[in-house]
C-alpha positions, -999 to 999 in steps of 0.1 A, spaced: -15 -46 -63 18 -69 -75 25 -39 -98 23 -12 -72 47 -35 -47 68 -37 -73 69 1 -78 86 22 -42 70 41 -26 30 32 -41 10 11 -16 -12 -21 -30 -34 -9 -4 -40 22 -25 -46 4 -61 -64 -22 -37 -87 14 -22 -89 27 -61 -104 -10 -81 -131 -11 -54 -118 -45 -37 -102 -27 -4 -131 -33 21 -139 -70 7 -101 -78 12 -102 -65 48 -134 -85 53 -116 -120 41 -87 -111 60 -104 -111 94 -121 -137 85 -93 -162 94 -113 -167 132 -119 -196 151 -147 -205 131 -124 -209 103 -101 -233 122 -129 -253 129 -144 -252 96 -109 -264 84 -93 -289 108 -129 -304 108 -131 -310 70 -153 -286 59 -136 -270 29 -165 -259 11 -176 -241 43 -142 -228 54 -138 -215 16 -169 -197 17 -162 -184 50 -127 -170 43 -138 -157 4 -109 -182 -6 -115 -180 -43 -116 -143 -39 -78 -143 -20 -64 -170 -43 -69 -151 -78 -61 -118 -58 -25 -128 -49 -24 -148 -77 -21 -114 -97 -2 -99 -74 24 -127 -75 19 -131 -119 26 -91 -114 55 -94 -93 73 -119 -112 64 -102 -149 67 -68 -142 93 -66 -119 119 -65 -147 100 -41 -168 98 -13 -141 128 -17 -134 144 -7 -167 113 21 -167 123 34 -135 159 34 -145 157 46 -182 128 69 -179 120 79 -142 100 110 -144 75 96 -168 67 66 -149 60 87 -115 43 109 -135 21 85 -145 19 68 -113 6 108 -99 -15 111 -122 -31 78 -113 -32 81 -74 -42 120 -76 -74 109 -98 -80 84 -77 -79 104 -42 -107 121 -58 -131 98 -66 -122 80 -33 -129 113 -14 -160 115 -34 -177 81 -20 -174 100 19 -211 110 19 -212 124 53 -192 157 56 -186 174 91 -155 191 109 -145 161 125 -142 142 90 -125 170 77 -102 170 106 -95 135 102 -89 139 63 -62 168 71 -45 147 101 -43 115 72 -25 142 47 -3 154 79 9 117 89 18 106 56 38 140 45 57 132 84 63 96 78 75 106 43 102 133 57 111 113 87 147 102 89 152 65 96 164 54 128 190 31 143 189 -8 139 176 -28 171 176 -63 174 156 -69 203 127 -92 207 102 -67 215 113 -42 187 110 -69 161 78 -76 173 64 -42 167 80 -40 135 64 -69 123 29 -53 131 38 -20 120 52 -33 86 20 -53 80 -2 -28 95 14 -1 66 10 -31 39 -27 -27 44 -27 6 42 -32 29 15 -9 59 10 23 37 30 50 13 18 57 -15 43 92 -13 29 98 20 33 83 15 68 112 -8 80 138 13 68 123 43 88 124 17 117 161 12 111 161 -24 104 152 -32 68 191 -44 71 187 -65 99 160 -84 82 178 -88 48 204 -103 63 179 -125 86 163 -136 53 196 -145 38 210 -164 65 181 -176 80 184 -162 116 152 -174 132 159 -157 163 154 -122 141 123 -140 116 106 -155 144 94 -122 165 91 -107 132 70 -130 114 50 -132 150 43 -95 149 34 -94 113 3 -122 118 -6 -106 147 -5 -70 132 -23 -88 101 -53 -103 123 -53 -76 146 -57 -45 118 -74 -64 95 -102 -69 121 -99 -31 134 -102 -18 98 -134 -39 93 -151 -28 121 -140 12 118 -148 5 78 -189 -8 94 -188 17 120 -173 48 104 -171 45 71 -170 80 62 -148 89 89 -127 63 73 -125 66 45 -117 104 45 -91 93 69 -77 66 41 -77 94 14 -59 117 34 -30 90 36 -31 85 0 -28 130 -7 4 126 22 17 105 -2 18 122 -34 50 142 -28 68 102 -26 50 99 -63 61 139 -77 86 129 -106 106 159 -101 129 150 -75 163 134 -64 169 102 -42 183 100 -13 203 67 -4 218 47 20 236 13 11 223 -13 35 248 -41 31 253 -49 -7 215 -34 -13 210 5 -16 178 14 -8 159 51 -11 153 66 24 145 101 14 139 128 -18 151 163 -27 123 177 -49 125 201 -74 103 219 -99 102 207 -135 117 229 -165 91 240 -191 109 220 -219 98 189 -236 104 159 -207 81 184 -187 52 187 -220 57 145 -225 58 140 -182 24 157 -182 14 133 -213 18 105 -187 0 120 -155 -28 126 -174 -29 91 -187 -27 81 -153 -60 101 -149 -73 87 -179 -68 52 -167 -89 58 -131 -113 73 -157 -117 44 -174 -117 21 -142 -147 42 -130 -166 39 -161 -159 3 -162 -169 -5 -125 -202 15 -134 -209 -2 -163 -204 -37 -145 -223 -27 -117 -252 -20 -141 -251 -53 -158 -254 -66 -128 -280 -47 -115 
C-alpha cells in the first residue's frame, strides 16, 4: 500500500482489495467506537488492542511508511527514466487483479452488473474531469477532507488526485507549509469524520452486500486502468513551486521494441497477482 501511494494515480485501497486484507482493514478502522475509548482511557490496553486489531494496523502502516520512505526514491528515478515500463507493469498488475477480484462476487444478477458498469463509469468520469477552482471556505474544506479520505479508502481512486480535481491540493500545500490552522483544522475534521464515517459504511455494505460490493469495488478499479495505460502524455499544471499531473493524452504504442519489452512488464505484473494467489491458497491450506 506505501508502494502504491508512492506511485500516482494507483490506490492502496486497490493493493489493499488485491493481498486479501481490504475488508479486515475496514473492520479495524470502524472499530475506533466508544467501546474503544473506554477500553483505552480506562486502562484496558490488552482489551482495546484486541478490540481495534492494533497489531494488525501497526505492522500494516508500518510497511506502508518503511515503503514510503525506501521506495519513494526508487520510483521516482523509474518513473522518470523508464515510464512506460513501470505503468506497464503496474496494468498488468491491477488488470490481473480486477479479475480475480471480480471472480470472488458469487452472486450474479442485473443489478450487480449494473452496479459493476456504473463503478467502471465513475472512475473513467473522475479520471477525465477537469479540476476546479480553489475555495477556502470552512464548509468546502470540510468536504474535502471526507472526500479525500473517503477516495484513500477506496480502490480504483487517488486521494491526491482527488484534491486536485477539488481545486485545492494548492491551498493545502501551502497550509501544510505554513501551518494555517484555519485551512488544517476543517480539513483534518472532515478527513476523521470521512474516515469513521466510510469506514463504518463500507463494513456494513461489505456484511450486507458483499457481492453487490464488491462488483461495485472492481468496477472502480477497471475505471481506473486508462490512469495506469503507459502509452500516454501528462498533462500539468504548476501549483506553486510543485507541478502536479491533472490529466493524460493517450496514445497507442508503436510495434517496436519498448512496445515487445512494455508487454514483458504487464505480464509480469500478471505473473506477480499469479503468484500472490497461489501464495494466499497455499497459506490458507496450511492453515486449514
Amino acid at each position: 500500500m506505501g508502494t502504491a501511494n508512492v506511485i500516482p494515480g494507483i490506490s492502496g485501497g486497490t493493493i489493499a482489495l488485491i493481498t486479501g486484507v481490504f475488508e479486515r482493514l475496514i473492520n479495524a478502522l470502524k472499530s475506533f467506537d466508544v467501546q474503544a475509548i473506554k477500553l483505552l482511557f480506562g486502562g484496558q490496553f490488552k482489551k482495546f488492542a484486541q478490540h481495534v486489531d492494533f497489531f494488525f494496523l501497526v505492522s500494516l502502516f508500518l510497511g506502508v511508511g518503511v515503503a514510503i520512505i525506501s521506495f519513494a526514491r526508487f520510483f521516482e528515478f523509474i518513473l522518470d527514466k523508464y515510464p512506460i515500463y513501470i505503468w506497464a507493469y503496474f496494468f498488468g498488475l491491477v488488470l490481473a487483479s480486477a479479475f480475480f477480484i471480480g471472480k470472488t462476487v458469487k452472486k450474479r444478477s442485473i443489478g450487480i452488473v449494473s452496479l459493476f458498469v456504473a463503478g467502471i463509469a465513475i472512475a473513467v468520469f473522475i479520471s477525465l474531469t477537469t479540476p476546479g477552482t480553489q475555495n477556502d471556505s470552512f464548509f468546502y474544506l470540510l468536504i474535502c477532507g471526507i472526500v479525500v479520505m473517503c477516495s484513500m479508502l477506496l480502490p480504483g481512486l487517488s486521494g491526491s488526485f482527488m484534491l486536485i480535481l477539488m481545486g485545492n491540493f494548492q491551498l493545502l500545500m501551502e497550509a501544510v507549509n505554513q501551518w494555517r490552522f484555519e485551512i488544517l483544522i476543517p480539513f483534518l475534521a472532515g478527513a476523521v469524520v470521512g474516515l469513521i464515517a466510510f469506514s463504518h459504511f463500507l463494513a456494513w455494505l461489505l456484511k450486507r452486500f458483499p457481492n453487490a460490493t464488491i462488483a461495485l469495488l472492481t468496477g472502480f478499479i477497471i475505471g481506473s486502468l486508462g490512469i495506469l495505460w503507459p502509452w500516454k502524455t501528462e498533462i500539468t499544471k504548476l501549483f506553486g513551486e510543485t507541478e502536479r499531473v491533472v490529466g493524460y493524452e493517450w496514445f497507442l504504442p508503436q510495434m517496436n521494441t519498448e512496445f515487445v519489452v512494455a508487454v514483458f512488464w504487464c505480464l509480469l505484473g500478471v505473473g506477480t497477482i499469479l503468484g500472490v494467489e497461489w501464495l494466499s491458497k497455499r497459506v490458507g491450506k496450511e492453515q486449514g
